[in-house]
C-alpha positions in Angstrom: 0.0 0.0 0.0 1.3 3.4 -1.6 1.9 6.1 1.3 -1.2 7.9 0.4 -3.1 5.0 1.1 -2.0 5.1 4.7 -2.5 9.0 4.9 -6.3 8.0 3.7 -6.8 5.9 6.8 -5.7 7.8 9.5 -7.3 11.0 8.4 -10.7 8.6 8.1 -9.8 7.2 11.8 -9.1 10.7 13.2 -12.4 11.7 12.0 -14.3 8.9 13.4 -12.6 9.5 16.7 -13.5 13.3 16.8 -17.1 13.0 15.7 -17.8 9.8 18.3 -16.1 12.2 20.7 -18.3 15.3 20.0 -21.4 12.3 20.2 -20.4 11.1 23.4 -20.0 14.5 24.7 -23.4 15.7 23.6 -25.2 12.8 24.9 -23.7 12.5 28.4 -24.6 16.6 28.2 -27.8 16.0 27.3 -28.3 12.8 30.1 -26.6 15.4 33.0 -29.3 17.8 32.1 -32.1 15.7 32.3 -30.6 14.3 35.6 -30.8 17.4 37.5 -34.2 18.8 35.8 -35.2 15.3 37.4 -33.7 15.8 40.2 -34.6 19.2 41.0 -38.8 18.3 39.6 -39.3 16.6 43.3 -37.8 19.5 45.4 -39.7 22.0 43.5 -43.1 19.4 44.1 -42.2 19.1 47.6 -41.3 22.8 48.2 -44.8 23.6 46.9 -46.3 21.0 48.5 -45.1 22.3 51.2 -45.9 26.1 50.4 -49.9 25.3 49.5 -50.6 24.3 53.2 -48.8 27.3 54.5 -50.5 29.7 52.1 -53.8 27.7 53.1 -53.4 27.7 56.6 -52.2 31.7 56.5 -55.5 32.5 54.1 -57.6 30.7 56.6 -55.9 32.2 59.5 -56.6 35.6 57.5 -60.4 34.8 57.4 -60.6 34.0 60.7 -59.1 37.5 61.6 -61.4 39.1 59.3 -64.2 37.0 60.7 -63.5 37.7 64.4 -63.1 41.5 63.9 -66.4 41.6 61.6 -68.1 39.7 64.8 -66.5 42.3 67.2 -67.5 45.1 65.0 -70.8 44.0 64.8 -71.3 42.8 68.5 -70.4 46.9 69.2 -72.7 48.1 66.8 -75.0 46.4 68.3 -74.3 47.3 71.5 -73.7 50.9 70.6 -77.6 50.7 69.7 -79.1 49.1 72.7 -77.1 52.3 74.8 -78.7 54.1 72.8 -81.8 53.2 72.4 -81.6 52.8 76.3 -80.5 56.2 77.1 -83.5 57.7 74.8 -85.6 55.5 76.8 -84.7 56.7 79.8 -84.2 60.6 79.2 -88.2 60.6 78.3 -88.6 58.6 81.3 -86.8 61.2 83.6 -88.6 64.0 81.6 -91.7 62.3 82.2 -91.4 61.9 85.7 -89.9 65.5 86.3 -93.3 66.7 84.5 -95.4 64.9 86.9 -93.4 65.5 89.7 -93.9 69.3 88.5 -97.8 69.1 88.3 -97.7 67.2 91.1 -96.5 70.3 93.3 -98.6 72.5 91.5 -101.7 71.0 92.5 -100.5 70.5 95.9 -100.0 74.6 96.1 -103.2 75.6 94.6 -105.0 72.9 97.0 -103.1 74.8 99.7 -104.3 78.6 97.8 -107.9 77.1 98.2 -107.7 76.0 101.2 -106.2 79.8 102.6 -109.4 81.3 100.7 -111.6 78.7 102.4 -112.6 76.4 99.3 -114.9 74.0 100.1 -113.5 71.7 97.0 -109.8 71.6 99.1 -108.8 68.7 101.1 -106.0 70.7 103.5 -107.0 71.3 106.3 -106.8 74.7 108.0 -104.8 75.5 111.3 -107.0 75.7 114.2 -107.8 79.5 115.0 -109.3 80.4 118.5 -113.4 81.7 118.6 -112.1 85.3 118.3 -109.9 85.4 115.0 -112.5 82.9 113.3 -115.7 85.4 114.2 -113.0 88.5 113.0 -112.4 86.0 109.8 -116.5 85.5 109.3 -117.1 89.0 109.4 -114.0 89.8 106.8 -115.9 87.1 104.6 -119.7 88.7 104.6 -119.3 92.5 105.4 -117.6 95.3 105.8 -117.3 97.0 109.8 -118.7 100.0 110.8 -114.9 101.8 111.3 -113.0 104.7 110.9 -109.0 103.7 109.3 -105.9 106.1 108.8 -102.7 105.4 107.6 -99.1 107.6 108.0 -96.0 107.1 106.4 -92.0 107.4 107.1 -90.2 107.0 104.1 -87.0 109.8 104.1 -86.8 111.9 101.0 -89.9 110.0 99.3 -93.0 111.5 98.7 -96.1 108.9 98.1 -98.1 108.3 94.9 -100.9 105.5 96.5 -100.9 105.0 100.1 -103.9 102.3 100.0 -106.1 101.5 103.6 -108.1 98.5 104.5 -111.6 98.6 104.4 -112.7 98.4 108.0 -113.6 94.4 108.2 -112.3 93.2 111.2 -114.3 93.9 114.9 -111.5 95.1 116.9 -109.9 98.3 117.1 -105.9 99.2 117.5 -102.7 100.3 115.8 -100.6 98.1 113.6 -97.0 99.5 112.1 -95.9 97.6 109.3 -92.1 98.1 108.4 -92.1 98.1 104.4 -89.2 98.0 101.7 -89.4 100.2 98.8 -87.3 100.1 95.3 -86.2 102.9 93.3 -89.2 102.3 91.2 -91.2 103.3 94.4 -92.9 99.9 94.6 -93.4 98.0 97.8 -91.1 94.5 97.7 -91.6 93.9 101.2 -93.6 94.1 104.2 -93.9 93.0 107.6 -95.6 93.7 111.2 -93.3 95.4 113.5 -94.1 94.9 117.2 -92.8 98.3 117.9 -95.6 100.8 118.1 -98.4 97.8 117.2 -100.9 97.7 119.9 -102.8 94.8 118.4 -102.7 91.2 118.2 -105.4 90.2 115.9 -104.9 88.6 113.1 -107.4 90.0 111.2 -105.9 93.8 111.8 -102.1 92.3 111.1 -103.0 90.5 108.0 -105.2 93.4 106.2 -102.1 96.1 107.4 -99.5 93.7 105.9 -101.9 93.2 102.4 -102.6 96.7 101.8 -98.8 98.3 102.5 -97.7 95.9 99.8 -100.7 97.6 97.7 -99.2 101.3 98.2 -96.8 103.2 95.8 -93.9 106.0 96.3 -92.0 108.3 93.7 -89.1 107.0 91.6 -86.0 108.0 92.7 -82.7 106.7 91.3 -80.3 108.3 94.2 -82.5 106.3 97.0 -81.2 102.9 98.2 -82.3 100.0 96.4 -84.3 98.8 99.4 -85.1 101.6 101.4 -86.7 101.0 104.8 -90.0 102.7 106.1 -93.0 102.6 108.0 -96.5 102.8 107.3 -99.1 102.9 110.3 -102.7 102.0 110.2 -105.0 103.2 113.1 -108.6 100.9 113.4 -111.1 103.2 115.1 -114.5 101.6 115.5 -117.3 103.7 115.6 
């Protein structure tokens, strides 16, 4: 065999070799890569088979949360009503009860009014009075008395618009001095019997004294006190 001959053969092994090399190559490549997809396929299964619990459990968790604070929520609501609705309740009950409690005293004080004016109608009953101030009272009720009153003032630096006098209704005779208050607006705010200079004790003379002061009038005068103090006597003559 020529030279060439042999030059033929080894280039055709040399070829051979190289491409069953680059074969072998590609295919133990291609097994490797298969290998790990193969192996790393279970890992990922596991890892998520692990993860979809979790995510489960955490979602469910999540709900529960949601769940409990919807209840809460809800249970406060409902709560926040009933308050409510109780504390409406009971503000028309207190207003109700104030109103009745108000009428209440009202018709106690006009029961007492008619009963002071002698009412038949009222239940109260009177204080006892002795025989003489309940025959004075009987003759204020029917009739005037056959009498003679005067009045006098002392009142400094006022001058008097109205000094009114009671009719003569009482049966008894005597001098009652009632001490008065008087505003600037000359008006009477205040009177009461003063034992000094009062020669009377019956009621009928210290009660008509006392009504009619509170009935009499002075000038205005802004310099004078706000209460001023004064007199004002009545003299009961009988005839």
């Amino acid at each position: 065999m020529s030279k060439r001959g042999y030059l033929a053969i080894i280039i055709s092994l040399s070829i051979h070799v190289v491409v069953l090399s680059i074969v072998h190559l590609v295919t133990r490549g291609s097994d490797m890569v298969e290998s790990q997809q193969e192996d790393k396929a279970p890992i990922e299964v596991q890892l998520l088979a692990m993860t979809i619990p979790q995510e489960l459990e955490l979602t469910s968790e999540l709900d529960d949360i949601r769940n409990l604070t919807a209840n809460e929520n809800a249970e406060l609501t409902s709560e926040a009503r009933d308050f409510s609705s109780r504390s409406k309740k009971q503000a028309a009950e207190d207003i109700y009860n104030d109103l009745k409690s108000l009428e209440q005293q009202v018709l106690d004080q006009l029961a007492q009014e008619r009963a002071a004016k002698g009412n038949p109608e009222s239940n109260v009953e009177l204080p006892e009075q002795s025989d003489e101030d309940r025959e004075d009272y009987e003759w204020y009720d029917q009739k005037s008395y056959d009498g003679k009153v005067t009045a006098s003032y002392n009142l400094e630096g006022r001058d008097d618009l109205e000094i009114r006098k009671p009719t003569y209704r009482c049966r008894n005779s005597g001098t009652v001095v009632v001490e008065i208050e008087v505003n600037q607006n000359g008006l009477v705010t205040d009177a009461r019997v003063s034992e000094a200079g009062t020669t009377t004790n019956n009621e009928c003379l210290l009660d008509e004294s006392v009504k009619y002061a509170l009935m009499c009038r002075f000038n205005s005068s802004l310099s004078a006190p706000r209460k001023q103090k004064g007199t004002i006597s009545y003299t009961f003559v009988p005839q």
